[in-house]
C-alpha positions, 0 to 999 in steps of 0.5 A: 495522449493528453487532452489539448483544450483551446480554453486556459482553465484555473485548475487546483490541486490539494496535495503534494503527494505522488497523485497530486504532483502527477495530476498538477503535471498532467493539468499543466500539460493540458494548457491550464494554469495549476496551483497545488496547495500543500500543507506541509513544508515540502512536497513528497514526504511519503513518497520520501519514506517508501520503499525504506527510502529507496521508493519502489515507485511501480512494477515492471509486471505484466497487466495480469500482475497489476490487476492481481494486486489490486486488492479493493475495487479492481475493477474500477482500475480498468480504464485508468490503469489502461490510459497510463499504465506501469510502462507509461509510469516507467516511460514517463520517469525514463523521460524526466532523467531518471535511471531505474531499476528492476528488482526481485518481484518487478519491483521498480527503483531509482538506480540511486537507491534514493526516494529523493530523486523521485521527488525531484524529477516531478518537482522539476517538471511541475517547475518547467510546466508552470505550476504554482506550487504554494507550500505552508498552505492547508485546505479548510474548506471547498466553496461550492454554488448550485446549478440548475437541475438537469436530467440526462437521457435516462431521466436521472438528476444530474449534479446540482452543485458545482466548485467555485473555490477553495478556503485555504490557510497559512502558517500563520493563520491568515486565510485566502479564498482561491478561485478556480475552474476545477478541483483535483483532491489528492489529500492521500489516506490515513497512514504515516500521519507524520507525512500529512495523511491525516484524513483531510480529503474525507472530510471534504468529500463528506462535506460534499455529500460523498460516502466515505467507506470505513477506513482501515490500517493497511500493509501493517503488521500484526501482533500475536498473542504467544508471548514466546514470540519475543525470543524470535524478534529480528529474525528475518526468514526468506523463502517461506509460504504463510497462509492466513487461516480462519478456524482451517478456512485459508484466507491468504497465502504467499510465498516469500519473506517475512519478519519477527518483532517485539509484538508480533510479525512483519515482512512483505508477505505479512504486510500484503496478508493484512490488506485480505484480513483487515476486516476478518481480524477486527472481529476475530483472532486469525492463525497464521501458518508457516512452512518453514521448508516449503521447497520440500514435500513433508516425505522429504522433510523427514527424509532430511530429518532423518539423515541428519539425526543420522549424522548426529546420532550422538548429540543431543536434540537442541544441538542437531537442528542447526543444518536446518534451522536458524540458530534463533528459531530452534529453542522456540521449535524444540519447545512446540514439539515437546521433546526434551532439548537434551534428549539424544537424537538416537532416542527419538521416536518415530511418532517425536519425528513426526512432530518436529516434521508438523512443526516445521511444516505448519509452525503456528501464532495467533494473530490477535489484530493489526498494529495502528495507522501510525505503522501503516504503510496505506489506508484500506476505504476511502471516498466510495468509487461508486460516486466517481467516474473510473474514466476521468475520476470526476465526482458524479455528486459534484461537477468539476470535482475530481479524486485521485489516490488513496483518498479513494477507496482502491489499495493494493499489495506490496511491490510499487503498486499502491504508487502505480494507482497513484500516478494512474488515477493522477494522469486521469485526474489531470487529464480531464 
């Protein structure tokens, strides 16, 4: 698969992260010298916290699974998730020695449960390939030098700057300039700024004459606006369907697990709604929408209802949901319905039965926003893929230039995908 070059190149890498590890691998594999330049003490600290620390790295879906979950520029995801897809990502771990697993939804882990295995296995392969791993070191500033205009076939100017080098900074401020070939830029986006995503790569795509897309938190959480949602806080429902609506227009829907918190909602069918409403919700509240008991039909809620109001016939309202219901949850739907907690159940009306059974099939919060990028788990925008080659993620402004991973504007979904565009914009990046 890799490209084999007859001439050494001096390739550099900013980034330590999983695109910048995957493309230093990648380069070196193609006969160049690699050094990667990361700012942090040590490599892979995001990949360190995905996945609650277990790091669900890719998904074992099908090609249909992968595009489906690519929520910003799928498009231009073709050719590089193509070259190196999921199994190649599965298949290149596989040979590092690291024992995986498949978890519910595809999704992919190390056996041990452990990001730390992850890391060590592309740490030990950057090691075996010769990498010049310098840590401690941040990029201040990409040197480049002009290039005599060109026009290609179709008449159009071609690229007039080239990279020449890279101004870099160590931890006690001392700077060097370092000379290369090429440059892969894998800075990551704006999310878990602990981890060194601090935005850095946009700054120097702008400064390369690059647009930058607006930058958005994604797969975050939302806060609602009913202050009764606090007495849910730690409930955890599985099995439920959310659907995301604007006025009674759906913009997202899905089917799995979903959290209360102190401010609002969680949970993986959460997180992925948000990267669908980042947009919407900046200019407006959204209603989130919850079926309870999606297994059933409504006639068949009310079927249920109705046999455990039977079964209960002399107990009083707030003591007759437990069979359906979590223990947490009930008060909070006692109340939206309107029917007295202690009335009994054999004087419940059939038009207070149909409220419970609406309740339970379209149980409503207003979400007022999304929480902030320090909760975010990736960052929606970034450098505008208009103006990078999908094939070889080269820069079409500057020559010898190359992006690869979230400092692109492309993110997707929840279950090892947003890592899956990673390694896969990385090996395309490496590789060319």
């Amino acid at each position: 698969r890799q490209i084999r070059s007859n001439k050494m190149k001096k390739i550099i890498v900013i980034g330590g992260g999983a695109a910048g590890m995957m493309a230093a691998i990648t380069a070196a594999g193609n006969n160049n010298k690699v050094v990667l330049v990361e700012k942090n003490e040590k490599l892979g600290k995001k990949i360190f916290i995905t996945g609650k620390g277990r790091c669900n790295f890719t998904n074992a879906g099908d090609s249909d699974d992968l595009m489906n979950s690519i929520v910003t520029n799928k498009k231009f995801m073709y050719s590089s998730l193509n070259k190196f897809s999921n199994y190649d990502a599965m298949g290149f771990f596989g040979e590092l020695g690291l024992d995986f697993k498949v978890e519910r939804g595809n999704r992919v882990f190390p056996t041990s449960d452990h990001s730390s295995d992850v890391i060590s296995a592309l740490n030990r392969e950057m090691k075996n390939r010769g990498v010049e791993i310098r840590l401690n070191t941040k990029a201040v500033n990409i040197n480049t030098s002009s290039v005599s205009q060109e026009n290609d076939d179709n008449n159009n100017d071609k690229r007039k700057i080239k990279f020449e080098s890279l101004t870099v900074e160590n931890e006690i401020g001392k700077k060097e300039v370092i000379t290369g070939d090429e440059l892969i830029i894998a800075t990551g986006g704006n999310s878990y700024q602990s981890t060194g995503s601090t935005g850095d790569g946009y700054k120097f795509a702008k400064s390369l004459g690059h647009t930058v897309t607006p930058i958005l938190p994604a797969l975050v959480p939302f806060n609602v606006k009913e202050e009764w949602e606090r007495e849910l806080q730690g409930l955890s429902l599985k099995n439920v369907n959310v659907r995301i609506l604007d006025g009674e227009k759906e913009v997202y829907s899905d089917f799995g697990e979903m959290l209360f918190t102190h401010f609002g909602v969680s949970g993986p069918t959460i997180l992925s709604a948000s990267s669908y409403t980042a947009g919407i919700i900046k200019q407006k509240n959204l209603t989130l929408s919850i079926d309870l008991k999606p297994a059933l039909t409504y006639e068949q809620l009310d079927e249920r209802v109705l046999r455990d109001f039977e079964e209960n016939k002399n107990k009083s309202f707030k003591n007759s949901l437990d069979k359906l219901l979590p223990k947490k949850i009930i008060p909070v739907v006692i109340m939206l319905t309107r029917i007295s907690e202690d009335k009994k159940v054999n004087e419940i009306t059939k038009e207070e039965r149909k409220k419970l059974v609406d309740t339970l099939k379209d149980f409503r919060m207003t979400l007022t926003g999304l929480r902030g990028f320090n909760e975010a788990i990736i960052t929606q925008g970034g450098v505008n893929v208009k103006e990078i080659n999908p094939s070889t993620m080269e820069s079409k402004i500057v020559s010898n230039v190359f992006f690869a991973g979230e400092v692109l504007d492309v993110d997707a979904v929840t279950g090892g995908f947003n890592l899956q565009v990673a390694w896969s914009t990385g090996y395309a990046a490496g590789n060319n």
